[in-house]
C-alpha positions in Angstrom: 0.5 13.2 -8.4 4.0 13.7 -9.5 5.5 14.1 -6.2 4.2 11.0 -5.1 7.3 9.5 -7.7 9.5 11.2 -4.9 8.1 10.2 -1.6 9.9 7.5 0.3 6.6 5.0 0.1 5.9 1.5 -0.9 2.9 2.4 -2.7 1.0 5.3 -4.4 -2.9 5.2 -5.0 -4.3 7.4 -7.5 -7.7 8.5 -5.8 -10.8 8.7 -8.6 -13.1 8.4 -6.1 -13.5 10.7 -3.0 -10.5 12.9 -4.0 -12.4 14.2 -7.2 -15.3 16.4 -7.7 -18.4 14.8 -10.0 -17.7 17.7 -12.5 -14.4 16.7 -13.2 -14.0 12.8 -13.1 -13.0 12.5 -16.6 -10.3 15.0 -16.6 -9.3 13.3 -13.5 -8.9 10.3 -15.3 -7.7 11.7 -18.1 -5.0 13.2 -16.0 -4.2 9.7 -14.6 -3.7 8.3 -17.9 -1.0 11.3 -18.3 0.7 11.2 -15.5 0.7 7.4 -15.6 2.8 7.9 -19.0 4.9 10.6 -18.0 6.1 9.5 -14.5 8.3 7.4 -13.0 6.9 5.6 -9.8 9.5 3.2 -9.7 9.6 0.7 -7.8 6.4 1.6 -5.9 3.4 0.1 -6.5 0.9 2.3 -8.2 -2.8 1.9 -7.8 -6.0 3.6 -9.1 -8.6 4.2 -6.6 -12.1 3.7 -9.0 -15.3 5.1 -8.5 -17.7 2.6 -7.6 -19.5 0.0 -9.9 -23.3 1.4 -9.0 -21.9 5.1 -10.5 -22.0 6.6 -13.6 -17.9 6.3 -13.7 -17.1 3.3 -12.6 -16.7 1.1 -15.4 -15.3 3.9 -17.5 -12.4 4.3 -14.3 -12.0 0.3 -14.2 -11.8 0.0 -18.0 -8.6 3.0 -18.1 -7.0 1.2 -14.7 -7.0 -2.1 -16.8 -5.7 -0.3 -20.1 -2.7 1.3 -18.2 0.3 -0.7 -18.2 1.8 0.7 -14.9 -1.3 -0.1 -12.5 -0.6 -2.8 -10.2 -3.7 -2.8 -8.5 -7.4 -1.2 -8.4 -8.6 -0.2 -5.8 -12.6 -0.4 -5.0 -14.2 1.5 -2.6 -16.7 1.2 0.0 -16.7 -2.8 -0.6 -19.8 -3.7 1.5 -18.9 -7.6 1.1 -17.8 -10.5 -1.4 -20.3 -9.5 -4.2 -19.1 -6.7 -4.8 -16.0 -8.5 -5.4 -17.4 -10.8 -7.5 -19.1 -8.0 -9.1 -15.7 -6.2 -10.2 -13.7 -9.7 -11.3 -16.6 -10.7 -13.6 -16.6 -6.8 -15.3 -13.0 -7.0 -15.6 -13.5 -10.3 -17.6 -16.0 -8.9 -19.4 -13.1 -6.2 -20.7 -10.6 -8.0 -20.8 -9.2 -11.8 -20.6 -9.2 -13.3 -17.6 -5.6 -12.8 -17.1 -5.7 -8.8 -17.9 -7.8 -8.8 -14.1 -6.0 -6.4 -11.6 -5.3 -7.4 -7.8 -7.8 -5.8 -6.1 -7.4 -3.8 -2.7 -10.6 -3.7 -1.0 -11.6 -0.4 1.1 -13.4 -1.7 3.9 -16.1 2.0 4.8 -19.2 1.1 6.1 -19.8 -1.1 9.2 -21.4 -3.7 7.1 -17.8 -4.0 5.1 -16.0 -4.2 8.2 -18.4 -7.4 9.6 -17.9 -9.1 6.2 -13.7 -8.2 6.1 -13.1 -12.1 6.3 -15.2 -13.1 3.9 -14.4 -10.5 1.2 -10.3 -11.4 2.2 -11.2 -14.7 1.2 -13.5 -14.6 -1.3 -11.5 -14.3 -4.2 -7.8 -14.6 -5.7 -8.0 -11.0 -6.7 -8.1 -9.8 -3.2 -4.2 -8.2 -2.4 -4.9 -5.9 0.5 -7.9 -4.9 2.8 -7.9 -1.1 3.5 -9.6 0.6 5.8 -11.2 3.8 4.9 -11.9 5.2 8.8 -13.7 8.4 7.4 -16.4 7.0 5.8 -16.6 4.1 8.5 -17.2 6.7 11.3 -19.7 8.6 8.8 -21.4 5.3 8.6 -21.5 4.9 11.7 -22.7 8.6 12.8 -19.3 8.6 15.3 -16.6 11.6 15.4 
């Protein structure tokens, strides 16, 4: 994570998610929280890649991301549509005001996400960025 501070990139994201073993998602996120302290990113923008809302991390990953002063942006995986938007705006109220809410980048995974890109883009004023996550989209899809 540290040599991401020296990479010539616009952004970094902090993967909680995918990158990170079940067994050790809170040391990951402890980690974050760390490195997040002790790191300079710059002028980069720096965002935390969460574990889903339906999982037993998520909503301890969104309340750190929202507690960390240099996170730009969360970033929510496998978003299947604009509830699951929805979904993440009204926990992030619920934790915080409604101006402590995060942009959101939306990682568009499953074929269902990519049929509903236009309405999650526009569903919300959270929304910064779609991403496309073409791993688990061709694992969704049962292609190479």
């Amino acid at each position: 994570m540290t040599k991401a501070a020296s990479l010539a990139c616009d952004a970094v994201i902090l993967d909680l998610e995918d990158a990170v073993a079940p067994a050790a998602k809170k040391d990951a996120r402890e980690a974050i929280g760390r490195v997040l302290q002790d790191v300079d990113f710059g002028s980069r923008t720096v965002v935390v890649r969460v574990n889903a809302l339906d999982t037993p991390w998520g909503r301890g990953d969104i309340a750190a991301a929202m507690e960390w002063s240099r996170v730009d942006a969360i970033a929510l995986p496998k978003v299947q549509g604009p509830e699951d938007i929805d979904k993440l705006g009204l926990v992030m109220r619920r934790m915080g005001s409604a101006s402590s809410s995060l942009p959101v980048w939306a990682f568009v995974e499953t074929a269902r996400g990519v049929l509903a890109a236009d309405k999650t883009a526009s569903s919300s004023d959270l929304v910064q960025a779609l991403v496309m996550g073409s791993n688990d989209l061709a694992k969704d899809l049962n292609a190479r």
